[in-house]
N, CA, C and O of each residue as an XYZ file, in Angstrom:
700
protein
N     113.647     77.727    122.609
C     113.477     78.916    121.784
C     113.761     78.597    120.319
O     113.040     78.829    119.348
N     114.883     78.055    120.359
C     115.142     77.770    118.567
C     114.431     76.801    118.483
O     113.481     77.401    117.979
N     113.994     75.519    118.572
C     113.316     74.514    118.396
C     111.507     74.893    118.374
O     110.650     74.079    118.032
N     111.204     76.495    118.886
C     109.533     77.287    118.752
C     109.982     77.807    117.523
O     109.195     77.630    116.593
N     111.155     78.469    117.228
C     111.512     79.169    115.608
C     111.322     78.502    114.302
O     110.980     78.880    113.182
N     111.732     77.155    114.945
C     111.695     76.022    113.503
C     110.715     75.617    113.559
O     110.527     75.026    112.495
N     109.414     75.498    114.509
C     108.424     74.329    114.469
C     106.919     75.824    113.558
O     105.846     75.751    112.959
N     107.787     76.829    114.001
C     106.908     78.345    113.299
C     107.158     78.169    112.231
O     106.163     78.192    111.507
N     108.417     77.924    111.557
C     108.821     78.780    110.022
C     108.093     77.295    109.030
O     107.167     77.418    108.228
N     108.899     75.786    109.410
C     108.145     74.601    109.138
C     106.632     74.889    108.844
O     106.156     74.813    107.712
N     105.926     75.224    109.953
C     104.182     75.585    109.595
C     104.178     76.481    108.315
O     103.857     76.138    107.178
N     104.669     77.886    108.812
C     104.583     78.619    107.254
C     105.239     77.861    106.132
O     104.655     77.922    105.050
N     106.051     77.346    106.178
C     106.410     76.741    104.676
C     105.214     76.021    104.443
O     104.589     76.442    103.469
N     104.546     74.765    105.227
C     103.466     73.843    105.293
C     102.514     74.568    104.719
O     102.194     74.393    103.544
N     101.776     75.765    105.759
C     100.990     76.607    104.781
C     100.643     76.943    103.257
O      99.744     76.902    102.416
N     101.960     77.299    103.477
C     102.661     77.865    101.603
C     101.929     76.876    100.569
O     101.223     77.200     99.615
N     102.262     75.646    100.982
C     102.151     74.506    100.086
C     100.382     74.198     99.664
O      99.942     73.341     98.897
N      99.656     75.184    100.436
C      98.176     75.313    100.553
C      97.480     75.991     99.274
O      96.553     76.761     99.523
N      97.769     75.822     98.170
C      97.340     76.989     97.059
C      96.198     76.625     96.612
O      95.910     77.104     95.515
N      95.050     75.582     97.334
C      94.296     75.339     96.303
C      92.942     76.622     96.792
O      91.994     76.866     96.046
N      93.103     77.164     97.887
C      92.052     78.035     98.161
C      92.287     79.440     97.157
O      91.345     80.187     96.890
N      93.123     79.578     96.856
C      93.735     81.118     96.463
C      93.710     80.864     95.016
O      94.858     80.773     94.580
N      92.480     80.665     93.803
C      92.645     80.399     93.098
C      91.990     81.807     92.261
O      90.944     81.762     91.615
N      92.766     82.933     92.412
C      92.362     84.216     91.898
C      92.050     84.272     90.288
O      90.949     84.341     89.743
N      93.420     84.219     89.663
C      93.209     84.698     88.280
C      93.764     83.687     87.874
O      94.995     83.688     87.911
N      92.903     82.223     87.235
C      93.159     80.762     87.131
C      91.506     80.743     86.271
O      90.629     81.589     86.447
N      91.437     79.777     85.522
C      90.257     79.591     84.623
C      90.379     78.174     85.446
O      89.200     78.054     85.778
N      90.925     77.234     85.890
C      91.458     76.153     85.658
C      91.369     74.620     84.648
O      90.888     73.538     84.985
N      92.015     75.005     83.335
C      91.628     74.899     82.668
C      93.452     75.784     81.625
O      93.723     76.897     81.175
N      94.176     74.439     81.719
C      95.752     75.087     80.679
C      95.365     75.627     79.021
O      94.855     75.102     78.032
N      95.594     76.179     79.164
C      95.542     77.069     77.629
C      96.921     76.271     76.660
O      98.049     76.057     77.105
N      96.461     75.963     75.367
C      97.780     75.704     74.949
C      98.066     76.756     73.732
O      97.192     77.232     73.008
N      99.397     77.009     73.657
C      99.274     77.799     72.804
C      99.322     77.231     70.948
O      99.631     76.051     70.786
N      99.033     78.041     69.724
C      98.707     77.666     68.946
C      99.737     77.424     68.126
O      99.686     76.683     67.145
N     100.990     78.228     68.623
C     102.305     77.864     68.136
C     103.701     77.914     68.968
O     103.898     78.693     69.900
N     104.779     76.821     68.414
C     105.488     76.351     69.916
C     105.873     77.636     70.035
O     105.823     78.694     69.408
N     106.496     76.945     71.611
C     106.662     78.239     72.481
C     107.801     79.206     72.576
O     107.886     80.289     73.154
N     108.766     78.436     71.759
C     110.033     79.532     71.120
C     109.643     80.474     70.142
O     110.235     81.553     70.172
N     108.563     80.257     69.071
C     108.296     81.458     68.251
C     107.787     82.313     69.413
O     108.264     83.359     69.853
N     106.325     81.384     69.950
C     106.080     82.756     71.189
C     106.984     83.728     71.703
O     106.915     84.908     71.361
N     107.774     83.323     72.454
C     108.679     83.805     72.874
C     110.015     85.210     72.248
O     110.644     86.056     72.884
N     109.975     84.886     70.842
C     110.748     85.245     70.024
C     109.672     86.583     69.704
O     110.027     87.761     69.700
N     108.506     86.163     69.483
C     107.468     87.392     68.719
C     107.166     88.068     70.059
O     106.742     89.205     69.855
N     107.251     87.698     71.618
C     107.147     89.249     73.085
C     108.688     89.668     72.697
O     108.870     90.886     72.724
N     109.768     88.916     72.359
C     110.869     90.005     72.548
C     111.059     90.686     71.615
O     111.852     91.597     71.854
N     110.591     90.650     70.401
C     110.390     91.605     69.198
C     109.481     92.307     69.350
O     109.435     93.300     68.625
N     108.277     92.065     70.449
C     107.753     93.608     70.409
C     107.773     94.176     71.040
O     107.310     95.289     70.792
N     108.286     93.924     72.303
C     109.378     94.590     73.403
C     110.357     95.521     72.576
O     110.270     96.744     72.678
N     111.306     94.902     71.740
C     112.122     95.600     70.703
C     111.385     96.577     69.992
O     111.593     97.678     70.501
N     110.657     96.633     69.088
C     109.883     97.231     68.268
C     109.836     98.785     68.957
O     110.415     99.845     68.722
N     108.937     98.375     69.827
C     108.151     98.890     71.069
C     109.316     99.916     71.535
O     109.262    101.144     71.599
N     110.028     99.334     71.738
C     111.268    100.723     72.964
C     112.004    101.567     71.628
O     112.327    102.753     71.693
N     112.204    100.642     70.344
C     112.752    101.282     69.698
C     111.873    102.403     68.827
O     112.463    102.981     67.914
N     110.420    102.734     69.101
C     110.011    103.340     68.275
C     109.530    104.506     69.552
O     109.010    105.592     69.296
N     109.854    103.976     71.019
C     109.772    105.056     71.534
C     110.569    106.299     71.715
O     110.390    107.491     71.964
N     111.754    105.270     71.417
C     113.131    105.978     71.748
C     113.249    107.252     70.494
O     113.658    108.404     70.640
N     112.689    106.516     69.129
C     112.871    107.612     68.386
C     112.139    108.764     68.259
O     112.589    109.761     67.694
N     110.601    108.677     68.938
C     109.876    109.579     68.761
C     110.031    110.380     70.378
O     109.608    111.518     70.582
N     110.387    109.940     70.922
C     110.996    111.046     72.185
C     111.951    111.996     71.535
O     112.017    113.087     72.100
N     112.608    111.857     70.616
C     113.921    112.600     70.072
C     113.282    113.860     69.226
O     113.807    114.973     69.210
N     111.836    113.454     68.390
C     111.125    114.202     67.742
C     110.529    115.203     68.433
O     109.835    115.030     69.435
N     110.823    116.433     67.837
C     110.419    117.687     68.296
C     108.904    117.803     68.378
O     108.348    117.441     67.341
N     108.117    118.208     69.328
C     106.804    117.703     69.420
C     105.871    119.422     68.277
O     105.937    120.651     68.311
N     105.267    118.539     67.604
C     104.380    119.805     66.847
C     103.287    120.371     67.470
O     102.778    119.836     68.455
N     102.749    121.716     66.849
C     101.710    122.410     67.822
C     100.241    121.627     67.349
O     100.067    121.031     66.286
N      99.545    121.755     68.124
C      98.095    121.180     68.054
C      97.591    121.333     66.728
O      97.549    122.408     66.129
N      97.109    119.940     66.164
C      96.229    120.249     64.979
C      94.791    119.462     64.913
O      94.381    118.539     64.209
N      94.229    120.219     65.934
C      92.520    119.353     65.982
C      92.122    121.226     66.499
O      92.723    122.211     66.928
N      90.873    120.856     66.140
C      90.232    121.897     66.551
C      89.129    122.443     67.801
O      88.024    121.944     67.589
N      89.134    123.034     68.625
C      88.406    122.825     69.443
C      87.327    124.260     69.481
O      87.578    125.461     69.385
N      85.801    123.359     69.701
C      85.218    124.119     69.887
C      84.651    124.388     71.255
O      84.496    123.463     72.052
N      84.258    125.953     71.621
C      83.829    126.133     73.056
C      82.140    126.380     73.105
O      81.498    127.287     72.574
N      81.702    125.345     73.860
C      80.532    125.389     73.839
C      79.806    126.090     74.778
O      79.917    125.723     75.948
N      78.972    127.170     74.475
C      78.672    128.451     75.838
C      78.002    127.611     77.292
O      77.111    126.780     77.116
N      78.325    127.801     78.179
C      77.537    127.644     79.642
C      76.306    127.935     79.819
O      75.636    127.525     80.767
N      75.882    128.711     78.867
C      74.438    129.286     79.655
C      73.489    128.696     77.909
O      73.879    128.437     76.770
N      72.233    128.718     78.568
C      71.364    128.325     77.469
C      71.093    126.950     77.515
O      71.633    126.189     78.319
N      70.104    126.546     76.502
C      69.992    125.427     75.843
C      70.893    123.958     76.147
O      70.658    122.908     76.744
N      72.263    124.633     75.238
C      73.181    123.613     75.319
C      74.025    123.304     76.280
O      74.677    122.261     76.311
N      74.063    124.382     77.288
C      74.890    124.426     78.810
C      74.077    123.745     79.966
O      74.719    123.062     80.764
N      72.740    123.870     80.124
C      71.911    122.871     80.575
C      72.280    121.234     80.536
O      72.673    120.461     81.410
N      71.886    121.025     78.736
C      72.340    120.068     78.885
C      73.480    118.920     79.096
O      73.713    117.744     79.375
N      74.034    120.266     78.722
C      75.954    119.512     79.189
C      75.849    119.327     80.411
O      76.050    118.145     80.687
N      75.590    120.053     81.413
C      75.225    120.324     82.892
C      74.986    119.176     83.359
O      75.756    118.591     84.121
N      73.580    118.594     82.841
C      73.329    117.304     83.181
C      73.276    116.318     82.613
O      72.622    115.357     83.016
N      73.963    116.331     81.530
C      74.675    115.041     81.043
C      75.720    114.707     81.438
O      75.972    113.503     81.497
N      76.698    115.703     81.850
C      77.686    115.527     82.759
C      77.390    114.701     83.954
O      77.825    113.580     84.220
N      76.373    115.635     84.797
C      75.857    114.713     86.495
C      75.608    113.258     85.594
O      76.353    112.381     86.031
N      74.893    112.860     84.639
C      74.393    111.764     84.572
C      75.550    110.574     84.495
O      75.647    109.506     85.099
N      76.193    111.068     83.725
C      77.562    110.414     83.065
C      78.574    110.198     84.468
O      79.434    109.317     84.494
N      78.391    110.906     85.332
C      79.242    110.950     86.455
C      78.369    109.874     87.413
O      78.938    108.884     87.873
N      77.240    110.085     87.625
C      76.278    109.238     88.130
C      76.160    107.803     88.042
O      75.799    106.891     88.785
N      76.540    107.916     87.015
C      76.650    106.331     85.760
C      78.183    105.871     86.292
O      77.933    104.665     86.312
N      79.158    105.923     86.601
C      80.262    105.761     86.649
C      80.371    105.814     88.378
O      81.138    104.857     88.483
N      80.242    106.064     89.182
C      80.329    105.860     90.759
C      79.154    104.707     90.824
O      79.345    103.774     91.602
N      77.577    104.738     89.801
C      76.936    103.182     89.528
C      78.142    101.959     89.405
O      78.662    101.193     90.216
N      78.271    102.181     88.112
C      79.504    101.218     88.123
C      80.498    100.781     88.772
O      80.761     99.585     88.904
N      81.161    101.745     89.251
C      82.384    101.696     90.532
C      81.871    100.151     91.386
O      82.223     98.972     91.412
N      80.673    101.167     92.118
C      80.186     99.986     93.203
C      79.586     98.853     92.707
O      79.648     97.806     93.351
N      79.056     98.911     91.729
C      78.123     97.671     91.317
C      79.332     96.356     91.111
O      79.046     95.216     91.475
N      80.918     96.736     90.384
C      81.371     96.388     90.283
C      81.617     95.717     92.014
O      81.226     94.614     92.397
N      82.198     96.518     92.657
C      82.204     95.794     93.792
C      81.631     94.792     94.686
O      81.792     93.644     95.101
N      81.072     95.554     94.746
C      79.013     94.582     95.099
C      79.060     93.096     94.246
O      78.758     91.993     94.702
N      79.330     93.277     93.464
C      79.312     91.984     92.417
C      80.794     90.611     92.662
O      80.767     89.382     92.721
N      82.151     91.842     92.759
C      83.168     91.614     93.212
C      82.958     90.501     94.509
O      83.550     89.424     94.438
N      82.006     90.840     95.812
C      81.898     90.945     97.047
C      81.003     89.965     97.355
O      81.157     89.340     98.404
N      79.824     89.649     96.408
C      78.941     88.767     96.743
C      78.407     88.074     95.328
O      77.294     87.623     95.059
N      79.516     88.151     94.591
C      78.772     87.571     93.374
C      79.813     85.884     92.945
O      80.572     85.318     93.732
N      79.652     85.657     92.202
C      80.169     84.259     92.469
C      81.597     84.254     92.136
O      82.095     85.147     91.450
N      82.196     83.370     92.557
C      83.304     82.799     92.968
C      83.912     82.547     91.090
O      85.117     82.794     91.030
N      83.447     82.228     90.009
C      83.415     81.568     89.041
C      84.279     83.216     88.281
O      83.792     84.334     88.446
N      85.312     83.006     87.654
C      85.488     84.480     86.956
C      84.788     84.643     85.574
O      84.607     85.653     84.893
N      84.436     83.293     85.361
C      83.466     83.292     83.689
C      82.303     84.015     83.967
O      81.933     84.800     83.095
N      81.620     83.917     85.035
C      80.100     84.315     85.162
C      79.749     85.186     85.890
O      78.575     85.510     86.071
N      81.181     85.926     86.655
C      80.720     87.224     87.433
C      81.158     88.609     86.840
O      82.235     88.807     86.278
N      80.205     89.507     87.039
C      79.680     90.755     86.176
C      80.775     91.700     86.608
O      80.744     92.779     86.016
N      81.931     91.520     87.679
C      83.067     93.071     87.945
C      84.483     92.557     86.890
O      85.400     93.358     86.709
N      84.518     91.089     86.219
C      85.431     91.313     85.251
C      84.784     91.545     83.777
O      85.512     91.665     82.791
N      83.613     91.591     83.710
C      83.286     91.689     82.555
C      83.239     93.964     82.806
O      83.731     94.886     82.155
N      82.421     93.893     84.007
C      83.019     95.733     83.632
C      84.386     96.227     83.741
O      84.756     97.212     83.101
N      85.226     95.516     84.606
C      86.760     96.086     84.563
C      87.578     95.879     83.533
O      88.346     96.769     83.168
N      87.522     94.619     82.897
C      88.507     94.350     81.668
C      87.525     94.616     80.751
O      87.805     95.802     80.930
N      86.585     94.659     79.886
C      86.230     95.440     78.909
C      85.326     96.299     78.944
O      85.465     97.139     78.055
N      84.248     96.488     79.747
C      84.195     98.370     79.720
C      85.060     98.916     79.892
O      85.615     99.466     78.941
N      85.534     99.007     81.091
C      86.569     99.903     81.898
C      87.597     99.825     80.705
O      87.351    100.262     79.581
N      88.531     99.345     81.002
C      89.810     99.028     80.459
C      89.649     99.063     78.872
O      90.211    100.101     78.523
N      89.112     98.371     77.683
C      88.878     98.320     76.724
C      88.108     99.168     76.035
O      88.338     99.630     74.917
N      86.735     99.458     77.074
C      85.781    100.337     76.266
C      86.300    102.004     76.361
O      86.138    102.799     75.436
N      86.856    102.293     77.482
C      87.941    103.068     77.867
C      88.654    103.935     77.265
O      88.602    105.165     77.262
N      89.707    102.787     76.464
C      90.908    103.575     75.730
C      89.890    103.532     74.852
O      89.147    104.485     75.085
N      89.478    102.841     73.898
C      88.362    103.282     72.267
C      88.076    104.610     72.602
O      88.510    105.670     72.153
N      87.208    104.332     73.535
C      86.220    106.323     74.152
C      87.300    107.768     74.010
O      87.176    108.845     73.427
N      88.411    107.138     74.885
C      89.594    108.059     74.939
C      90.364    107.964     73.214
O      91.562    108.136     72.991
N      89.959    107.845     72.817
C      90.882    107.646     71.338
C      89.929    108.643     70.609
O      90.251    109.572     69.868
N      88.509    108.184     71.040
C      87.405    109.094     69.655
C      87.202    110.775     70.032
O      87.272    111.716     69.241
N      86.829    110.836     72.043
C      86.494    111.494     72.616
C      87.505    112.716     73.314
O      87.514    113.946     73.366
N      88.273    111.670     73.768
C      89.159    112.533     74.995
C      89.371    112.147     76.155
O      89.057    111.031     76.570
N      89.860    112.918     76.731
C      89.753    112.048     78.084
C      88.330    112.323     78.992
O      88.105    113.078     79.939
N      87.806    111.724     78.535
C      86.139    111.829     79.349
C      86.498    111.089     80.851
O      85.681    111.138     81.771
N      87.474    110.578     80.951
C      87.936    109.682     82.263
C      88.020    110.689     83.356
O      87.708    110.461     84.524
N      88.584    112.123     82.765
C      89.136    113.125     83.513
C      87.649    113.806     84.272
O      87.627    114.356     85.373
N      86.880    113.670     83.677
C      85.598    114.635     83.558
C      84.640    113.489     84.665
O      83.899    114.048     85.474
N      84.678    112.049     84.671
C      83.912    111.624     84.947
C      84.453    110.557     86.424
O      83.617    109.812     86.935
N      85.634    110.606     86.876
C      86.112    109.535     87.335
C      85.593    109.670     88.538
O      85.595    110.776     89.078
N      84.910    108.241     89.334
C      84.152    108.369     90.031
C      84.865    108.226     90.980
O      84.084    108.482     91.897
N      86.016    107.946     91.532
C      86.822    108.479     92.707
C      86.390    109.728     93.171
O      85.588    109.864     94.095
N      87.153    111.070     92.246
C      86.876    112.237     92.056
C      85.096    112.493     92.265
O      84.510    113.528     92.581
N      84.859    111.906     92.131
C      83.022    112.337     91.965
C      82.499    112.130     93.546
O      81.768    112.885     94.188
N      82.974    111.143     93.874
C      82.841    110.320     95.160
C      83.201    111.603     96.406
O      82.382    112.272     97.035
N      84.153    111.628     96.450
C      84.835    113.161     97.225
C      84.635    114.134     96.840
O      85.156    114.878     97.670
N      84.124    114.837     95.948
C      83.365    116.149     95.248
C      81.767    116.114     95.923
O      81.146    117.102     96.316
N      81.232    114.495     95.940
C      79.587    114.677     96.562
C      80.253    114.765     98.156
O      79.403    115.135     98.966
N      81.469    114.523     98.697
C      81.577    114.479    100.294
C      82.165    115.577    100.643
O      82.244    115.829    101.845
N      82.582    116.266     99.907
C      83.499    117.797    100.034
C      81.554    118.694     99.978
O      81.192    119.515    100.821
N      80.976    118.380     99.202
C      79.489    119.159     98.688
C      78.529    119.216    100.213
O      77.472    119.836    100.330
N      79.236    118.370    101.352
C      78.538    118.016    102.210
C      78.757    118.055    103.629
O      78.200    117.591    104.624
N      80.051    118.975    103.311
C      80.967    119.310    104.080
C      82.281    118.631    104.619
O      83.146    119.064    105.379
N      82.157    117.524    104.029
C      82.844    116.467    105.428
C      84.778    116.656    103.721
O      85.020    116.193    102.607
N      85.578    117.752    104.891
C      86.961    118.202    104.052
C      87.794    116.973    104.050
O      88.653    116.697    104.888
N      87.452    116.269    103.025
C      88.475    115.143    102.454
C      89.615    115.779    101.870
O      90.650    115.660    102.525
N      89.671    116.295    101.018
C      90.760    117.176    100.619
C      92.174    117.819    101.395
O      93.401    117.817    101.295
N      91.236    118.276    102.103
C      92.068    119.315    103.205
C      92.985    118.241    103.872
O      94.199    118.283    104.074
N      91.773    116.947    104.253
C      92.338    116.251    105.199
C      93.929    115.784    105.014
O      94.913    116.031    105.711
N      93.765    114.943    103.688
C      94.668    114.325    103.333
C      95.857    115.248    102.493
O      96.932    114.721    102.204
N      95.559    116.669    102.131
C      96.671    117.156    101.468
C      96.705    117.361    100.428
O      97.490    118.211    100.007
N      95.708    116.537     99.426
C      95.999    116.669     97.885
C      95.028    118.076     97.448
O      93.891    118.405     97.787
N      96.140    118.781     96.456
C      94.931    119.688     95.665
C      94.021    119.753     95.487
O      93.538    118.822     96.132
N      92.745    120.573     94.679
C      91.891    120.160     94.167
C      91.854    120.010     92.697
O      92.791    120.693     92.283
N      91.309    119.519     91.806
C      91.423    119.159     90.388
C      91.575    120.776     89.599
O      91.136    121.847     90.019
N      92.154    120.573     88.654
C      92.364    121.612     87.568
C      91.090    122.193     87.354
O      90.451    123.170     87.742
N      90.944    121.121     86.506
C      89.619    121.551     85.910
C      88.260    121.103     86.419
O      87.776    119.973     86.367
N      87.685    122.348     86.979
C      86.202    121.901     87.756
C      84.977    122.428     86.865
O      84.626    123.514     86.406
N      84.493    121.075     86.852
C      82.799    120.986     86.076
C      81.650    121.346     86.979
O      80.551    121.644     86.512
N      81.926    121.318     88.410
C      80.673    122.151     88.961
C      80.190    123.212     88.932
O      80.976    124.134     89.150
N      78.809    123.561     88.676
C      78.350    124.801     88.273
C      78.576    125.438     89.790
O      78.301    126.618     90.011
């Protein structure tokens, strides 16, 4: 019995020592950096510092009332149409992406330079993202294709919602 325990745990360590298949997020290919590695080092813990200390003070700051302006654009007509379905499109466009990303993820090559789900996750997604959310708003809220995904399966009867427990969204864009 102890001598099946050790000849098990031995293999998994053996295993362990196996890393050349699991080569996820690796260019392979060492990066050097452009200056030694104590300034590096010195300039993440200063903005670590920076960083907590400028949160710390503006948590303390009394928060002011809204100063942007918002306009309400009517539902019906012309321009409610097209919000209507620029919305579906924009939502359409984004459950595209979701999967394509995957799909690409799933059967696209092995190489992270030349396959198309990190070029949409780290800079559309992620990069093009916050910019959008900085000019726009949160269009993330309006369009996220999770949410879109279970809104076309709730539309079709099949109660995802119900199933699992969670609310439904605040704010609903279906006509």
């Amino acid at each position: 019995m102890r001598r099946t325990m050790a000849r098990s745990v031995g293999l998994a360590c053996l295993a362990g020592l196996i890393p050349g298949l699991a080569q996820a997020h690796t260019f392979a290919t060492p990066y050097v950096l452009p200056v030694p590695f104590w300034m590096y080092l010195y300039a993440c813990v200063a903005t670590l510092v920076v960083t907590f200390a400028l949160l710390g003070y503006f948590v303390g700051v009394p928060a002011a009332g809204p100063t942007f302006r918002v306009r309400e654009v009517g539902a019906t007509g012309l321009m409610g149409a097209v919000g209507r379905w620029g919305l579906r499109l924009l939502r359409a466009g984004a459950v595209g992406c979701l999967l394509l990303t995957v799909i690409a993820g799933l059967v696209g090559t092995g190489n992270p330079l030349r396959n198309l789900n990190m070029t949409l996750f780290w800079i559309v997604f992620l990069l093009g993202f916050t910019y959008l959310t900085a000019l726009v708003g949160s269009l993330y809220e309006l369009i996220n294709p999770w949410t879109v995904i279970v809104e076309w399966l709730e539309g079709r009867g099949s109660p995802i919602r119900s199933a699992w427990g969670t609310p439904p969204r605040s704010c609903s864009t279906s006509p």
